[in-house]
N, C-alpha and C positions, 0 to 999 in steps of 0.2 A: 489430292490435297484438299481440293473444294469439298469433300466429300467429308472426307475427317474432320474439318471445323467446324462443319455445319453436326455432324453428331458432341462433337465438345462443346459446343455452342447449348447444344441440346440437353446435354449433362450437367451440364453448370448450372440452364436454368431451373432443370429437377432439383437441385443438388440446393440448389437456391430456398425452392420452394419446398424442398423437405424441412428446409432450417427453420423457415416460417413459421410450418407449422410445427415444428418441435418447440418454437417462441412464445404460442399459446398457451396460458395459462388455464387450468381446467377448472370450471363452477358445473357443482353438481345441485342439482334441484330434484328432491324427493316428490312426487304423491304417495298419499298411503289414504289407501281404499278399499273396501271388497271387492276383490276383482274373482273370489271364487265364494261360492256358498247360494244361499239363499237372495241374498241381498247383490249380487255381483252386476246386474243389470244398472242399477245405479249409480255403483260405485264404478262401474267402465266408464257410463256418458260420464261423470267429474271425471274422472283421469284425463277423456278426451278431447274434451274441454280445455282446462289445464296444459296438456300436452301443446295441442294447439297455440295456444298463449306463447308458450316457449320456444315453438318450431319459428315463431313470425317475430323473436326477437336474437336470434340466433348471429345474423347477420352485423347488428348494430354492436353486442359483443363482440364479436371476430372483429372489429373496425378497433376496439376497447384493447384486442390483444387477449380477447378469454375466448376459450372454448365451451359453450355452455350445454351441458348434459343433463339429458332428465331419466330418473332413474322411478319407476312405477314401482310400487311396492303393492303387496297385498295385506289388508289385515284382518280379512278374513269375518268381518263386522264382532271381530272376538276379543274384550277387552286386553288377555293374558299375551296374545296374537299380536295382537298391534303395538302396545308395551314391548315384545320382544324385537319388533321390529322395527320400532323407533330407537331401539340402543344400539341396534347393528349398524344403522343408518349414522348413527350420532358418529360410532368406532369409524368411519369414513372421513377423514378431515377435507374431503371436499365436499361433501354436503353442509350444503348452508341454509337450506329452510325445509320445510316440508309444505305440500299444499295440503289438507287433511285435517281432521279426517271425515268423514260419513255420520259415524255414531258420536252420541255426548260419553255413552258407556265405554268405549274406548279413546278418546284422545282425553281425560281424565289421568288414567293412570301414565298413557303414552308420554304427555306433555311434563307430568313431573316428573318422569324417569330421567329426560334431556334438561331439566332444565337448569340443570349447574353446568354443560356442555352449551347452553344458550343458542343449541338449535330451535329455531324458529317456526311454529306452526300457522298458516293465515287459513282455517276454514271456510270451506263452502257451502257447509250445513247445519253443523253443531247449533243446538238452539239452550240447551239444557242452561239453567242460571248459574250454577256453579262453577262451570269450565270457567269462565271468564271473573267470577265474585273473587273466586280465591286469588287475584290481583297477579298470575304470573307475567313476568316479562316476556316470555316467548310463546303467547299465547294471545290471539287476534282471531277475528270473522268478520265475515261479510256481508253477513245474517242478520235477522231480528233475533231476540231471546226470546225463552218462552213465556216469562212473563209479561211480553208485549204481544207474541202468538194468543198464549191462551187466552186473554178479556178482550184480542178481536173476535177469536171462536164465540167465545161465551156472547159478546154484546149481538153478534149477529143470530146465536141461538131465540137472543129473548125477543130483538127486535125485530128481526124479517121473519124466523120460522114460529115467531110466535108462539115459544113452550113454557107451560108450567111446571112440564113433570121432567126430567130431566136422569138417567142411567149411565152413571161414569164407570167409563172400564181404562184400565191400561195393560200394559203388555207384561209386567213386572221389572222392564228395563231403566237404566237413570232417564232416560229419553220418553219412555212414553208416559211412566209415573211424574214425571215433572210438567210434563205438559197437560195432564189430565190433574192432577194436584191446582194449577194456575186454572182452568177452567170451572174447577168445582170451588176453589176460592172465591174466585167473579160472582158465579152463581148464586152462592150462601148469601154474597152481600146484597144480592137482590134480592132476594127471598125467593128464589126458586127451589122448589122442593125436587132435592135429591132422592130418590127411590129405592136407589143402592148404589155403592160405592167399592169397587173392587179388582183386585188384580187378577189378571188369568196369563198363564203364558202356553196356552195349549194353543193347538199350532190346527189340530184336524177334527177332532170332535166336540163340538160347540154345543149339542143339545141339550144339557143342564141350563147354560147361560140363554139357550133359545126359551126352552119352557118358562124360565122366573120371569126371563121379559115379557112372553104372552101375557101372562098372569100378572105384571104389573101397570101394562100397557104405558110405558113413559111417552111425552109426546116424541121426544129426542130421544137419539146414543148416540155418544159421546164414550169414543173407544183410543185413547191415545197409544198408537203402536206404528205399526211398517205394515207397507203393501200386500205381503206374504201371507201373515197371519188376518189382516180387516178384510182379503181377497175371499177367503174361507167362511171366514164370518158371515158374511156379505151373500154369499149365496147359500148357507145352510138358513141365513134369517128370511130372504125371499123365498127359497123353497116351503118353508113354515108358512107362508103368509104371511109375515111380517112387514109391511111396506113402510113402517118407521122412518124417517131421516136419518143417519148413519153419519156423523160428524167426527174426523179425525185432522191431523196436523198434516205435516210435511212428509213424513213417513208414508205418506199413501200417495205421493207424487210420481208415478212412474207408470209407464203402459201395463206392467205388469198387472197390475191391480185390477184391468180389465180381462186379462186374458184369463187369470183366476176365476173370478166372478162375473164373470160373461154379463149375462141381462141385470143381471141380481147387482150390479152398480150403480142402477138406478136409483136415483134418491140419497145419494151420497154426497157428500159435502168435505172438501179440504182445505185449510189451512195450510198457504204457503209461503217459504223467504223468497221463493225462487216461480216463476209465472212462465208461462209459454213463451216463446223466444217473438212471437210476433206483439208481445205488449210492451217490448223495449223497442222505441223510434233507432234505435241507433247499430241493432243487432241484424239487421238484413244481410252485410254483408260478412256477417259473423255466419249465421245458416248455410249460407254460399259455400264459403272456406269450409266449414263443418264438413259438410254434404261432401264435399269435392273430395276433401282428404280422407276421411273413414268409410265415407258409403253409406252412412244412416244418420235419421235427421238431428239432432242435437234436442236435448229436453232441458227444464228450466234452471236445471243442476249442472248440466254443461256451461249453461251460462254463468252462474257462481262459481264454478271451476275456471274457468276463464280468468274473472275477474278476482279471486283469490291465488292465480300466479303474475297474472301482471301486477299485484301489490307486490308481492313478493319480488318482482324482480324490479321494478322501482325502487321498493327497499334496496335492494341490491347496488343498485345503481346509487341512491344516495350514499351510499356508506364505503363506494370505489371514489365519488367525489372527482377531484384529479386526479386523483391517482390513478400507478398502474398496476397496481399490486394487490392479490387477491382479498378482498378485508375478511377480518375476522369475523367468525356469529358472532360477538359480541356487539359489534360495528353494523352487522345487518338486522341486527334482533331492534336494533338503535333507529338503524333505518327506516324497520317495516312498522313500527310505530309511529314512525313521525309521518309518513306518507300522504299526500292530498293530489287528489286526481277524478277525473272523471272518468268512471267503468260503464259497460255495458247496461249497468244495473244501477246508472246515475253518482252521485257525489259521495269518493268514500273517503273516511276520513275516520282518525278512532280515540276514542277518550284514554285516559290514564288506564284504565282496564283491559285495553282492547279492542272494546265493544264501540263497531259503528255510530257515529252521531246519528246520522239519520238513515232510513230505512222503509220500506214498502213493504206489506203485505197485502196477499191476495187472497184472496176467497171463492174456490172452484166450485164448479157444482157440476155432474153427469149429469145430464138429462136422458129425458129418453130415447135419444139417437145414439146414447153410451159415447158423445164426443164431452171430453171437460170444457169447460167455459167460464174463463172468468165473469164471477158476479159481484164480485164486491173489493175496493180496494183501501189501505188504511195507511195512510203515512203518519209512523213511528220516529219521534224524536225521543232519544234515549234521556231517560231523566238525569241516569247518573254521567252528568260531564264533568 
């Protein structure tokens, strides 16, 4: 008889604890990042990042009565890609925000695909002006824009590197032509004499754009693009002899860009939202956790990834309120706007736009040990509040 209670006993309390969790209400949380391509190194650490975020508030939900799921998506750094994938994600009625995305050329069309479904985007990189001008309600970052990016590029061109001559490239994407557009704006008002002005989106052979440079000899380049393509660059111009300073954005933020351009990163210069995780006092035991749970060290992208899911799920949590009942995106689109808190990455907070009030940029430089190193820092108060 002892024997059969203690199994009923045993039953009832499964029996109990299935019901629980069948009690849980489910919140899905997208990222959408290149997780394959060219660019997938970066967009892994944001997911990781991000991920992380949501793994360490999983707990405080399940107390709330939600089960909180994150769902990684890819998009492949392809505007049509990410677009499609932001509608699949929207067709889910438990997806309620996205972290995302990586490129300004895709979360553009992504973000006004969703935005009569009032899924919620909070970027960890987007810089481009537009994403955020065009005033959408489910559209926020974490980030500097670029035209706060490009006239710290620019003002550290004229002031520390001391150039007169100046060779603006971009990649021909919204992301690198807008960021190199804001640079060569800066520029002109200075009267820095531009040399050439132009888009390339070639990827492997650079020698046309290597010879005009010889023959123009600017003191600077100024190439706004990604890691992939400035890696290439970067070593067909030191192979040439070209020891130029090479000054790019945020797109050249990633190890990758060494492993490309091996010695030839020497004398390279970037512009970033996002800084090594040791220039945040507050992020040590962020690396920790990082490290512990994927096995590789966290970059300064992980760190915005981070801090664009804990907006997000503070949104979330504003807009559950007392309640216990799943809220609508509408409710969280509501939320993730009004949000005020302190991130990894300091005070974030966002104007009618979206767009962060305030905001840090950094200014990397390779030296010749080929380690980055911040040189230069620039705290961005957003004009438009």
């Amino acid at each position: 008889m002892k024997k059969i209670s203690t199994l009923l006993v045993l039953a009832a309390a499964l029996a109990m604890g299935a019901a629980n969790a069948q009690t849980l209400k489910v919140i899905k949380i997208a990222s959408l990042t290149p997780l394959s391509g060219p660019q997938s190194s970066i967009g892994e650490l944001e997911k990781l990042g991000a991920e992380l975020a949501l793994n360490e508030e999983k707990a405080a939900f399940k107390k709330m009565g939600f089960d909180l799921q994150f769902v990684p998506t890819d998009d492949q750094a392809t505007p049509d890609v990410g677009k499609a994938a932001a509608l699949r994600l929207a067709s889910d009625n438990d997806v309620l925000a996205i972290m995302g995305t990586n490129n300004s050329g895709v979360v553009k069309p992504a973000s006004l695909a969703v935005k009569d479904y009032h899924l919620s985007f909070v970027s960890p990189a987007n810089t481009g002006t537009e994403v955020t001008d065009r005033g959408l309600a489910n559209m926020n970052r974490v980030v500097a824009r670029d035209d706060a990016q490009g006239p710290g590029a620019a003002k550290y061109i004229i002031e520390t590197l001391k150039a007169k001559s100046v060779y603006v490239l971009n990649d021909k994407t919204s992301y690198g032509a807008g960021l190199s557009g804001e640079v060569e704006k800066y520029l002109k008002s200075k009267n820095i004499n531009i040399v050439a002005s132009e888009g390339t989106d070639e990827k492997t052979n650079f020698q046309p754009l290597v010879i005009k440079i010889k023959a123009l000899k600017p003191d600077v380049i100024y190439l706004g693009g990604i890691y992939d393509q400035a890696g290439v660059f970067l070593k067909q111009l030191r192979e040439a002899g070209i020891t130029t300073p090479l000054m790019g954005g945020d797109g050249y933020d990633d190890p990758t860009l060494l492993k490309i351009a091996g010695a030839g990163a020497k004398n390279a210069y970037y512009t970033t939202v996002s800084a090594p995780p040791e220039k945040f006092p507050t992020a040590k035991k962020f690396v920790t956790n990082f490290t512990k749970a994927f096995g590789k060290e966290p970059s300064g992208f992980s760190i915005t990834g981070y801090d664009a899911m804990k907006v997000i799920l503070k949104g979330v949590k504003n807009a559950i309120g007392t309640s216990k009942d799943v809220p609508t995106r509408e409710m969280v689109e509501k939320g993730i706007r009004g949000v005020k808190m302190t991130g990894l990455t300091g005070k974030i907070e966002f104007n009618s736009i979206g767009d962060r009030k305030e905001v840090k940029l950094f200014i990397i430089k390779i030296g010749d040990d080929l380690e980055p190193k911040v040189v230069g820092e620039v705290k961005i108060i957003n004009p438009k509040q």
